[in-house]
PyMOL Python script that loads the backbone (N, CA, C, O; Angstrom):
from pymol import cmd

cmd.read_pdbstr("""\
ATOM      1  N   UNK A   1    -140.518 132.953 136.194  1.00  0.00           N
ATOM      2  CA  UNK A   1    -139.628 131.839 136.482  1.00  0.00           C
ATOM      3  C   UNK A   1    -139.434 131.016 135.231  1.00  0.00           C
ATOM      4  O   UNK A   1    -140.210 131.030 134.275  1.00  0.00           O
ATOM      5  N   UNK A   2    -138.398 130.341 135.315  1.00  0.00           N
ATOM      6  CA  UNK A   2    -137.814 129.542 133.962  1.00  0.00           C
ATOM      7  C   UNK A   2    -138.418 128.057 134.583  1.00  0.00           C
ATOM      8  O   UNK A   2    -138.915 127.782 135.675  1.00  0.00           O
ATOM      9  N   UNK A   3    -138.157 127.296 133.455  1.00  0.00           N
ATOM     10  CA  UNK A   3    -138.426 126.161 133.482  1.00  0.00           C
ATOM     11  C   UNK A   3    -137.793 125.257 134.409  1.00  0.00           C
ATOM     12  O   UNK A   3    -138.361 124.183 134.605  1.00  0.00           O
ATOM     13  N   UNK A   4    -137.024 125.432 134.839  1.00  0.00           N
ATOM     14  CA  UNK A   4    -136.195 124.955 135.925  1.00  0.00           C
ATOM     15  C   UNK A   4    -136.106 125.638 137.500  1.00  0.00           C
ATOM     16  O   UNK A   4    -135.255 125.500 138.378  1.00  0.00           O
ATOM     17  N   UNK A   5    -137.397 126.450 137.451  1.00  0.00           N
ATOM     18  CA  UNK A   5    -137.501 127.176 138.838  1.00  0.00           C
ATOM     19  C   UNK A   5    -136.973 128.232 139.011  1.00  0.00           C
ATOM     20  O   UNK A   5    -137.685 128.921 139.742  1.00  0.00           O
ATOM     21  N   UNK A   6    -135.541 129.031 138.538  1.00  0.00           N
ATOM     22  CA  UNK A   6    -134.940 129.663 138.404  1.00  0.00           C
ATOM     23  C   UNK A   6    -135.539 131.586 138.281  1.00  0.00           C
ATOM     24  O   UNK A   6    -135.838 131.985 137.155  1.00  0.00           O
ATOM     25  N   UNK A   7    -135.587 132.017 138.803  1.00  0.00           N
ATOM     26  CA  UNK A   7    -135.944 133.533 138.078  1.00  0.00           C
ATOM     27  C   UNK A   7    -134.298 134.064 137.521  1.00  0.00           C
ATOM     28  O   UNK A   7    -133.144 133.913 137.922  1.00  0.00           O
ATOM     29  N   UNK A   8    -134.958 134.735 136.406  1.00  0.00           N
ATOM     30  CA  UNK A   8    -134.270 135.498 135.938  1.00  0.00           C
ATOM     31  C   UNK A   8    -134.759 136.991 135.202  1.00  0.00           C
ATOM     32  O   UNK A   8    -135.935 137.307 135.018  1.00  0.00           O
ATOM     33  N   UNK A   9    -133.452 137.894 134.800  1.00  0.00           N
ATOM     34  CA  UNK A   9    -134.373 139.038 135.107  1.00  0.00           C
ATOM     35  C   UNK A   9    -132.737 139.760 134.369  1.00  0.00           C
ATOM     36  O   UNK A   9    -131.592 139.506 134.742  1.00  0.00           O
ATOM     37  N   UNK A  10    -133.166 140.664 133.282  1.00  0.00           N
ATOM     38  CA  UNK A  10    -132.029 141.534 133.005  1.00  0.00           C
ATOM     39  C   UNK A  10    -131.159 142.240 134.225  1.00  0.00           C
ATOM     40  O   UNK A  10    -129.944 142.409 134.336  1.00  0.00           O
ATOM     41  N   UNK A  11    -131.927 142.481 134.832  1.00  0.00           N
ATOM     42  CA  UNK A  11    -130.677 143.253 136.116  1.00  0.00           C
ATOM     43  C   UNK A  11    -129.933 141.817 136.859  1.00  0.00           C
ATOM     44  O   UNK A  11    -128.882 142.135 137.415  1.00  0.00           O
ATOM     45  N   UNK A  12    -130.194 140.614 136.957  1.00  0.00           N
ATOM     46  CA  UNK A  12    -129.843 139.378 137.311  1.00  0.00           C
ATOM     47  C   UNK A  12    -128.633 139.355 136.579  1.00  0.00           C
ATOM     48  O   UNK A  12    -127.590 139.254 137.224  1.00  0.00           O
ATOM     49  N   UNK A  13    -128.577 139.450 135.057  1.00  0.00           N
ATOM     50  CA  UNK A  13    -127.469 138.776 134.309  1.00  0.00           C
ATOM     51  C   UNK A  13    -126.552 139.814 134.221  1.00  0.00           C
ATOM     52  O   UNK A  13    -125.335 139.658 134.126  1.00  0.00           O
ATOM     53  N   UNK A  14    -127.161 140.914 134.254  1.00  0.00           N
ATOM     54  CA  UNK A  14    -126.016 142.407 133.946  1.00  0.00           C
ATOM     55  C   UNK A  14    -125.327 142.179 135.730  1.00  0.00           C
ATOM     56  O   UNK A  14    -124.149 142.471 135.939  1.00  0.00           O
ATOM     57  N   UNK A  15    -126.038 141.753 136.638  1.00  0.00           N
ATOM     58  CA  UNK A  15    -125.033 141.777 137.443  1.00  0.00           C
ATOM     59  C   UNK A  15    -123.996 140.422 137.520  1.00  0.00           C
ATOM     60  O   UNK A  15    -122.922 140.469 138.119  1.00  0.00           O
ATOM     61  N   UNK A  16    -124.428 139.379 136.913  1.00  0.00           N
ATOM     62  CA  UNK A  16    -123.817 138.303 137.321  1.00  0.00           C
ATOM     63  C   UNK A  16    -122.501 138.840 136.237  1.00  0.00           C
ATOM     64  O   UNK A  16    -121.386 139.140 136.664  1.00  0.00           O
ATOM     65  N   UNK A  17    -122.728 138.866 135.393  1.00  0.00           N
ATOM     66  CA  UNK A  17    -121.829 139.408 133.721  1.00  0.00           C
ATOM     67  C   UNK A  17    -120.666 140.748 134.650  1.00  0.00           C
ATOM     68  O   UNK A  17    -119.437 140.808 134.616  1.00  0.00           O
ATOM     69  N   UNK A  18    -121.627 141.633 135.374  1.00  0.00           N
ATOM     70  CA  UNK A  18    -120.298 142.584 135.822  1.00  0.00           C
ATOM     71  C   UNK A  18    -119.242 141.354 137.205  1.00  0.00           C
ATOM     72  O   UNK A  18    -118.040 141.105 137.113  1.00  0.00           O
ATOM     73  N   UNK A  19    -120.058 140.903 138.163  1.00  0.00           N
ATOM     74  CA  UNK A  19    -119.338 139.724 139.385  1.00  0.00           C
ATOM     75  C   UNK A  19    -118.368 139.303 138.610  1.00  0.00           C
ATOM     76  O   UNK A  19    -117.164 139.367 138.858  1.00  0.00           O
ATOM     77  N   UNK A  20    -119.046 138.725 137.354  1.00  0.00           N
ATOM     78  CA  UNK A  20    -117.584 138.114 136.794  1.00  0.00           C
ATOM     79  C   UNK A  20    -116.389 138.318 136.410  1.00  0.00           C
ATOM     80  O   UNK A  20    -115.321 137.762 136.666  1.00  0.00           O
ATOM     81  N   UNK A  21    -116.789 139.483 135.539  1.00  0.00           N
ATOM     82  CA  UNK A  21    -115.379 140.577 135.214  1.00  0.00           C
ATOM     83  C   UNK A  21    -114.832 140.968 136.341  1.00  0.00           C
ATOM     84  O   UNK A  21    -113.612 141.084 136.226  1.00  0.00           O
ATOM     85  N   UNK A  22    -115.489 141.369 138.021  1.00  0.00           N
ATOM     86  CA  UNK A  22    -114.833 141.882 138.630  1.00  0.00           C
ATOM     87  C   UNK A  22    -113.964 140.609 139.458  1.00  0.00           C
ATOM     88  O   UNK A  22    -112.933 140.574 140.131  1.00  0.00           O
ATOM     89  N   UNK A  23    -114.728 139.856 139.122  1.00  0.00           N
ATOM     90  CA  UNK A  23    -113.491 138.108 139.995  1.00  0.00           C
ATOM     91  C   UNK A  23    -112.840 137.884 138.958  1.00  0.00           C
ATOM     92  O   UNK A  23    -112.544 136.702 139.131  1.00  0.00           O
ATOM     93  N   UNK A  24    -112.276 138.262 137.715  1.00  0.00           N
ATOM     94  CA  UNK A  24    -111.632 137.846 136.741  1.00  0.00           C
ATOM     95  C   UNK A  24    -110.410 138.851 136.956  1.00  0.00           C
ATOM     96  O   UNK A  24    -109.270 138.482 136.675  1.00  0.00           O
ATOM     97  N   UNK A  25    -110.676 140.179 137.480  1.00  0.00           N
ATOM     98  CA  UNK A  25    -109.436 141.082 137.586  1.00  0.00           C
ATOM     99  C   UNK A  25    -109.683 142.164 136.922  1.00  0.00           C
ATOM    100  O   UNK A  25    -108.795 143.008 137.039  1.00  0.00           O
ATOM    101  N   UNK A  26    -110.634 142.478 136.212  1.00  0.00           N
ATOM    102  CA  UNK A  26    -111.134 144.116 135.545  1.00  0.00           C
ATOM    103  C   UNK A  26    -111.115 144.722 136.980  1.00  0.00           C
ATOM    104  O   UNK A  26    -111.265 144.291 138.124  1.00  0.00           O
ATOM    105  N   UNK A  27    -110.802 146.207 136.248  1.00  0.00           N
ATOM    106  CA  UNK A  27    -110.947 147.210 137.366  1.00  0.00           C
ATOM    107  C   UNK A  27    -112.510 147.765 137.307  1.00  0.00           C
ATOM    108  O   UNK A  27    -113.345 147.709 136.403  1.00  0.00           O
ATOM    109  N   UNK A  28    -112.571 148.447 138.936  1.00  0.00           N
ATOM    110  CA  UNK A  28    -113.865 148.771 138.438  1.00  0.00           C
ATOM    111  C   UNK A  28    -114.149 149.705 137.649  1.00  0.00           C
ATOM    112  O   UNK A  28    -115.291 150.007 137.304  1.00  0.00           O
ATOM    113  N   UNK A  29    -113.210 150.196 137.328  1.00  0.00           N
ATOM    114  CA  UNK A  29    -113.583 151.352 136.252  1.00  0.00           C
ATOM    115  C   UNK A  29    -113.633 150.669 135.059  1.00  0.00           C
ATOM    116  O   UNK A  29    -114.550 150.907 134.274  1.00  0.00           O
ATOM    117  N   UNK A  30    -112.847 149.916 134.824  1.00  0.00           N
ATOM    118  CA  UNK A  30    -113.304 149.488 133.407  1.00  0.00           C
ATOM    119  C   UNK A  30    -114.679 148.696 133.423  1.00  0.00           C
ATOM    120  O   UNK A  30    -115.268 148.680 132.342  1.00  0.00           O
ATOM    121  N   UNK A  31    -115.285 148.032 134.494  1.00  0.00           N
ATOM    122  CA  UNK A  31    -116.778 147.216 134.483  1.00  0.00           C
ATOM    123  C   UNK A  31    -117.614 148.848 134.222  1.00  0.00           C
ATOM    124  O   UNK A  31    -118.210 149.163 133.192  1.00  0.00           O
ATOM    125  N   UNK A  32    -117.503 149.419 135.041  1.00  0.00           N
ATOM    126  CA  UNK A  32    -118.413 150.933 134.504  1.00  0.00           C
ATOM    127  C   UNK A  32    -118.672 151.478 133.570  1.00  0.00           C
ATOM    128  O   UNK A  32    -119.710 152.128 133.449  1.00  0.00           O
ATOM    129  N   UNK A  33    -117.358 151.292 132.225  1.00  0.00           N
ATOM    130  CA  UNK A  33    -117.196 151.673 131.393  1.00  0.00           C
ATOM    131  C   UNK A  33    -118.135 150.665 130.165  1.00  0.00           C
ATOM    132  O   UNK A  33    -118.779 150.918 129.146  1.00  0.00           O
ATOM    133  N   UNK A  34    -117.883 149.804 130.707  1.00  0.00           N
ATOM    134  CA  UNK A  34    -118.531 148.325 129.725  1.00  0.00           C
ATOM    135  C   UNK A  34    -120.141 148.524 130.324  1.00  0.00           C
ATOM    136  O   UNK A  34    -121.111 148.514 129.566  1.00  0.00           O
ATOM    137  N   UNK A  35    -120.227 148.665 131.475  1.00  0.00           N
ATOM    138  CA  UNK A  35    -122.283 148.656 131.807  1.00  0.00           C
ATOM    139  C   UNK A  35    -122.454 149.691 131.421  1.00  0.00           C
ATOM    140  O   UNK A  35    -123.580 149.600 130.930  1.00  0.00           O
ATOM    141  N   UNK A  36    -122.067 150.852 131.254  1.00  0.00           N
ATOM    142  CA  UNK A  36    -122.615 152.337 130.488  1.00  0.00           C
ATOM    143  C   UNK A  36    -123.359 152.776 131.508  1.00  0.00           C
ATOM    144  O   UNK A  36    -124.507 153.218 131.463  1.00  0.00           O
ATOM    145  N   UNK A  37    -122.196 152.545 133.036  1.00  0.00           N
ATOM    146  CA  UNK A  37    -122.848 153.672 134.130  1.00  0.00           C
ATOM    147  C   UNK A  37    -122.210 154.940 133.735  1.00  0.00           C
ATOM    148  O   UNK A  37    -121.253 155.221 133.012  1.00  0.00           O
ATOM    149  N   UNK A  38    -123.342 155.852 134.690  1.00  0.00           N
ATOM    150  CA  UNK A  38    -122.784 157.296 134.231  1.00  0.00           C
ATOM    151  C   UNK A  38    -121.432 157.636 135.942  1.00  0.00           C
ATOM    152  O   UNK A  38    -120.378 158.273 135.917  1.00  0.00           O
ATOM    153  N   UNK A  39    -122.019 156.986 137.034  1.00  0.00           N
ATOM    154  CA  UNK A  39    -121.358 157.238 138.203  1.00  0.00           C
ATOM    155  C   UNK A  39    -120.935 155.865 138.322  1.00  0.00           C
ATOM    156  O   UNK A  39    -121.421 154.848 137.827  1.00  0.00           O
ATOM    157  N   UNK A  40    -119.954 156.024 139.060  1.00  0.00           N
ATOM    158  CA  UNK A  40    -118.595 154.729 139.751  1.00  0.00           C
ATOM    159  C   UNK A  40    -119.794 154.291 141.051  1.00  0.00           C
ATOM    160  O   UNK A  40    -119.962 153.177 141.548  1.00  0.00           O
ATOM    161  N   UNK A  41    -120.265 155.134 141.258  1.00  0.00           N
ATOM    162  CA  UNK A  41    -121.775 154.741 142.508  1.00  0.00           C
ATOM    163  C   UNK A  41    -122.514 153.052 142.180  1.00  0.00           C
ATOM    164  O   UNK A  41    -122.867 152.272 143.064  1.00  0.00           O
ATOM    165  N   UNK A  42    -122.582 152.866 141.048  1.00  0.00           N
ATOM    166  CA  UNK A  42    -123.841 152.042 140.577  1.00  0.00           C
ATOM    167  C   UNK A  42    -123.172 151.280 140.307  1.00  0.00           C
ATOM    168  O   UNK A  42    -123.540 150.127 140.085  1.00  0.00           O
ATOM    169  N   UNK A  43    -122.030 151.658 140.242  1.00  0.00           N
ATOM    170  CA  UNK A  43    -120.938 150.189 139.390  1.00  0.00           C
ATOM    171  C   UNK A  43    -120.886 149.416 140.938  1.00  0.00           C
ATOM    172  O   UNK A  43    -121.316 148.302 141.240  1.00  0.00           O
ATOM    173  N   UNK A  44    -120.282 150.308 141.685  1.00  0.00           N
ATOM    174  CA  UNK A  44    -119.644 149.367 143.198  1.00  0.00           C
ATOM    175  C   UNK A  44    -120.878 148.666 143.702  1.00  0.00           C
ATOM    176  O   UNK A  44    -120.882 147.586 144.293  1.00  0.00           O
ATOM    177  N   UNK A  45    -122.062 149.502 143.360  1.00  0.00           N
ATOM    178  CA  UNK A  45    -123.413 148.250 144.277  1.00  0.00           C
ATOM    179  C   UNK A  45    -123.823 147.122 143.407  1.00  0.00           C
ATOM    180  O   UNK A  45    -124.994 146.742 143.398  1.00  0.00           O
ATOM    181  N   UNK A  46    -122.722 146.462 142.531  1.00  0.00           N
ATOM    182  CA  UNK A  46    -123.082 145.293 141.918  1.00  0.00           C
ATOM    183  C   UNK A  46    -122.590 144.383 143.048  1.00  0.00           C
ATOM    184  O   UNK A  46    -122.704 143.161 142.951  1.00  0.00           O
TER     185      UNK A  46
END
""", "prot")
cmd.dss("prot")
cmd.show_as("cartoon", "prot")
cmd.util.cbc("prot")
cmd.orient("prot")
C-alpha cells in the first residue's frame, strides 16, 4: 500500500492506462497492439 492507503500494482496501471485508451476511442486492436498481447483474449478482459 502507498502512503495514502491506496494499493497499487503494475497490472493496476497497465489496466487503468489500457480503460483509458479504450474510453478515449482506440480500437481494441490497437490497445493490444500497444500492451504487447499476443491474443485479442487478454486485451478484452481489461
Amino acid at each position: 500500500m502507498t502512503e495514502n492507503n491506496l494499493e497499487s500494482s503494475t497490472y493496476w496501471l497497465r489496466h487503468s492506462f489500457a480503460q483509458n485508451m479504450l474510453e478515449s476511442g482506440m480500437s481494441i486492436y490497437e490497445i493490444k497492439e500497444m500492451m504487447g498481447h499476443k491474443s485479442i483474449d487478454s486485451t478484452k478482459n481489461i
